[in-house]
N, C-alpha and C positions, 0 to 999 in steps of 0.2 A: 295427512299432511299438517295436522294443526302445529305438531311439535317445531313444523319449520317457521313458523309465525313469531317464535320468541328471541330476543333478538342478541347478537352474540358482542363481546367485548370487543371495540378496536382491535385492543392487544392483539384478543387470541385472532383475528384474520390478520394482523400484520405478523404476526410470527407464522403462520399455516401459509402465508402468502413468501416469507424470506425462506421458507424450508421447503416449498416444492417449486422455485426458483432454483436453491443448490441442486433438485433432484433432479429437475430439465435439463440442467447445465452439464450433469454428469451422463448425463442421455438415459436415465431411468424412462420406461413409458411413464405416460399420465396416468395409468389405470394401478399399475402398481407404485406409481410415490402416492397415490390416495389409501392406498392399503396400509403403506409405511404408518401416512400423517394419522391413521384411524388409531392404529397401535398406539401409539405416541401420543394422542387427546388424553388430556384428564380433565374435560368437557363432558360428560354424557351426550347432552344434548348436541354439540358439537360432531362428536363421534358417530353420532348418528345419520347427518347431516352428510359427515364423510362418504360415510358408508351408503347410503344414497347415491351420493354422486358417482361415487366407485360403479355399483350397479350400469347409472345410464351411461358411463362413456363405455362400460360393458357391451353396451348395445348400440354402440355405434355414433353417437351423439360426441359433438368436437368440446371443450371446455368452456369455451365461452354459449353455448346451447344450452348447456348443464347448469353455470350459473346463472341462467336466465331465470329457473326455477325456483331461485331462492330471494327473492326482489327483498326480503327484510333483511338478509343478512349480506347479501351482493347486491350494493348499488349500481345504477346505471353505467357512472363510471367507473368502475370496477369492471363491466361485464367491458364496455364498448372499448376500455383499455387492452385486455385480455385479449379480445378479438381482432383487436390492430397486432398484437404481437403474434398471434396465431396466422394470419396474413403475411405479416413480413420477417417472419421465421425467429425474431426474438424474441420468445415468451418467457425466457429466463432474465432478460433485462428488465421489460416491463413489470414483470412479477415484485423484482427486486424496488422497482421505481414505484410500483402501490403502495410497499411495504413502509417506503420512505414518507410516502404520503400519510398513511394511515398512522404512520407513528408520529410524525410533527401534529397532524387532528389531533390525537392522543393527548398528548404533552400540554398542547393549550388548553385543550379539556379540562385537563388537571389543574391546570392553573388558576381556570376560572373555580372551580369547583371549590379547591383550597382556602381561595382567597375570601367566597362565601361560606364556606362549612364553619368558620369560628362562628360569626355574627349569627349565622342561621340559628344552631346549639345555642348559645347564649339568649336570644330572642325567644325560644320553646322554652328554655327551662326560667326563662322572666314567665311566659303565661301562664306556667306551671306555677309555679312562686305564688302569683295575684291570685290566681283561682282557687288555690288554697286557702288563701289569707281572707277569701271575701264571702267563700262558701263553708269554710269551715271555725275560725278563729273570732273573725267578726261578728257572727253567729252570738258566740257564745258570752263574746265581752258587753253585747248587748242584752242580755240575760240580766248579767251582774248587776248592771249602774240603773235597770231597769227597776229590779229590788230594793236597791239603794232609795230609790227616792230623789236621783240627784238630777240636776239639768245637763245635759250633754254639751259639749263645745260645739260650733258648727260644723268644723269640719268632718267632727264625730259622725254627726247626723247625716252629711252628706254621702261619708262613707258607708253609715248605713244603710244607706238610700239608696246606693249603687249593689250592694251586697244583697238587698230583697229583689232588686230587677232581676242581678245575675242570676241569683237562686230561681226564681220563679220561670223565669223565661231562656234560661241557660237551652233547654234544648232547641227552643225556637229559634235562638240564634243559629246556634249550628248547622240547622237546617235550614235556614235564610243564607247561610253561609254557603256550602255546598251548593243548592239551588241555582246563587249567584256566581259560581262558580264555572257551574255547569251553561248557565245562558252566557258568559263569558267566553266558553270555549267555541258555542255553536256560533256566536256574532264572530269570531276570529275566525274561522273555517269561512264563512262568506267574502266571494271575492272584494264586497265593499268596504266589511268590516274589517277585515285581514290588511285591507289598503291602511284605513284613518288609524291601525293601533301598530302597525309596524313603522307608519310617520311619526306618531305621537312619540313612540319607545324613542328616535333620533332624537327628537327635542326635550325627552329628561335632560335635568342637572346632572354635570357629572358622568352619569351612564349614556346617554346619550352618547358623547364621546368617542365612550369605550367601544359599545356597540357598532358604531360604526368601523371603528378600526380593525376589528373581529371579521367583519365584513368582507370589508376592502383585501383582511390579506387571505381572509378563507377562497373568494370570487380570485385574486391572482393564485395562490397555489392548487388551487382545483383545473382551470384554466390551463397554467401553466406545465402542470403533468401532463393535461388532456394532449394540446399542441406536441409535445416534445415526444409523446408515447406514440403517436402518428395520427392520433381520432383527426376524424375529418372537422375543419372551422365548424360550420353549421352544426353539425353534431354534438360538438365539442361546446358551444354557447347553447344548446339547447337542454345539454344535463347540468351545465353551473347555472340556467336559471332554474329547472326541477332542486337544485339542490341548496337553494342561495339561500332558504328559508324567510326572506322576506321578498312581499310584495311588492315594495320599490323596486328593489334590484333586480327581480325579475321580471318586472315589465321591461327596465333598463335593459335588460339583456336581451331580450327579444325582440327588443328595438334595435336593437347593434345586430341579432343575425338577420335582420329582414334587411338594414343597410348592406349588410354582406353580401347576401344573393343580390343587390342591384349591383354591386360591383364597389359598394363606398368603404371607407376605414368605419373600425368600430368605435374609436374612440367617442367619437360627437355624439351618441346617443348617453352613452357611460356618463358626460358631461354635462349634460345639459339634466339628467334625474337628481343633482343636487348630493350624492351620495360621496361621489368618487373626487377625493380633493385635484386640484391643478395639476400637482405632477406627477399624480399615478395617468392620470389621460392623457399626460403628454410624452408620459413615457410609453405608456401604452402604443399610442402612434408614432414614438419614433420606431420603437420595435417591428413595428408594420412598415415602415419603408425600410427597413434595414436589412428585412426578415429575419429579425432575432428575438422575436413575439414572447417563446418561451423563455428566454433568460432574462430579459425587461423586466417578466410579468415574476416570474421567479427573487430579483432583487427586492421588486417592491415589497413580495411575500415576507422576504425575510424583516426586511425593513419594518415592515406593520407589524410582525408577530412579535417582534423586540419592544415594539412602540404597546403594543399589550401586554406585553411582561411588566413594562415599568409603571403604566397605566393602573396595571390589577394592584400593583404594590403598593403604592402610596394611595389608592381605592381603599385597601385594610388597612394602612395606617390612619386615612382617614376616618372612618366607618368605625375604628376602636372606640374612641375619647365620644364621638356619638351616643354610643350605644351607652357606655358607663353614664353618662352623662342622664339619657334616658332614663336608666334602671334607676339610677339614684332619685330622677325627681317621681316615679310611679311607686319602686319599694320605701324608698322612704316619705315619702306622703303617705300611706298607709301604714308606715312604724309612727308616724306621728301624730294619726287621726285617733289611731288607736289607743296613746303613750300619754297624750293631755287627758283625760279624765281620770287616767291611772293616778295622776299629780293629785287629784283632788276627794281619791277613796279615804285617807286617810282623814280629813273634814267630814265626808260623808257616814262613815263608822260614827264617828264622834254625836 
């Protein structure tokens, strides 16, 4: 079973999810559109996976039984979607309505990813740049003026100073690095620590923001599928907070399904965790006296994922003139700690 631990691409479950949608709809069994979808992986690992499941509906096992098996690559909602449609005889629609899901996840994925992948690259290949210039260049220009006989400028010296730490102690940091990384991870996995650093993240500059609005429209279009696909309310709030990946929001949410089984709206807990602006809650509950829960929750979705589209954008345009800005004063303070004594070889020869 380890091979099912690795975890598969959006894409490839929202496309395996819209092609054995057409295959229910043409009334293929399940057991042979898994044989179809196995052929047709150019996934190994995938293929594999297929072919697994192909086996247990072999033996009897319904599809949503079968993806129960796979918790990495089939989420909760995923399975508990599947299972409402096997229930109330659409599993062709529901299938089509993951697929929809799984690709708008996608899509902001990408978005966000894009909109970091310049500044990330640009920031690696700056630390690459310094650590060259301090462990190998610097090195040597101190050799030189060393012979010379000449006095260094300060900030020569400075930079030397930084260039014999890095050398000597380069790998301690690394390892102080990683180390801190690692206690980093384990304080975030604690329910206390996981609370104060997914607050914290809201009240960055800037990202804070963004994060939040990432949130708000992941919690309505998760939400929103859940309700309209038929998962029961409770249910249905119990996998968007498993899935909400912050702390806040999921105590939020678990406080709006315990108001649920008393009989109250959900909105007033959503409101009161400081997450969810005015009119997502208030749409939120109008949707609940109107009963039109899912289409409420669904406009808001769209609404926020636009509101992150424009957000991530002017994020990179921001983040550009930054970054230059940076490099300019780190590489060139080292072109020119360097470049003043160079001024004064010529005296020094002399």
């Amino acid at each position: 079973m380890g091979i099912f631990r690795h975890k598969i691409k959006l894409d490839e479950i929202a496309a395996f999810s819209r092609q054995l949608a057409t295959m229910v709809k043409a009334g293929l069994p399940i057991h042979q559109s898994l044989g179809i979808l196995s052929e047709q992986s150019e996934s190994k690992i995938f293929k594999t996976v297929i072919d697994d499941m192909q086996k247990r509906i072999n033996t009897g096992n319904s599809l949503s039984e079968t993806l129960q098996q796979y918790p990495r690559i089939f989420s909760g909602l995923y399975v508990n979607m599947v299972r409402a449609g096997e229930m109330s005889g659409t599993l062709d629609r529901i299938l089509n309505r993951i697929s929809d899901y799984l690709e708008a996840n996608s899509k902001l994925q990408k978005k966000i990813k894009a909109a970091l992948s310049y500044p990330t690259a640009v920031l690696v290949m700056a630390f690459f740049v310094t650590a060259f210039l301090l462990l190998k260049v610097v090195p040597t220009f101190k050799g030189i003026f060393e012979s010379l006989g000449g006095k260094l400028p300060l900030p020569t010296l400075v930079l030397l100073k930084i260039s014999e730490l890095f050398r000597h102690y380069f790998v301690f940091l690394v390892i102080g690095i990683i180390i801190l990384i690692y206690i980093f991870k384990l304080y975030k996995k604690s329910p206390a620590g996981g609370l104060k650093i997914d607050r914290l993240l809201f009240r960055l500059p800037v990202f804070g923001k963004i994060i939040k609005k990432i949130i708000v429209a992941r919690f309505c279009r998760t939400l929103s599928t859940l309700v309209r696909s038929g998962v029961a309310i409770l249910v249905s709030l119990k996998i968007v907070a498993a899935a909400s990946g912050n702390k806040v929001v999921e105590i939020a949410v678990i406080e709006a399904s315990k108001n649920v089984e008393k009989g109250q709206p959900i909105a007033e807990p959503l409101a009161k965790c400081g997450i969810f602006p005015l009119m997502v809650t208030r749409m939120i509950a109008v949707g609940e006296e109107v009963g039109a829960l899912d289409e409420m929750l669904e406009k808001v979705a769209d609404f926020y994922e636009t509101e992150v589209d424009a957000a991530v954008s002017s994020l990179t345009s921001l983040i550009e003139p930054i970054i230059m800005v940076f490099l300019g004063i780190v590489i060139g303070g080292i072109a020119l700690a360097i470049l003043l004594p160079i001024f004064k070889i010529s005296e020094l020869v002399k």
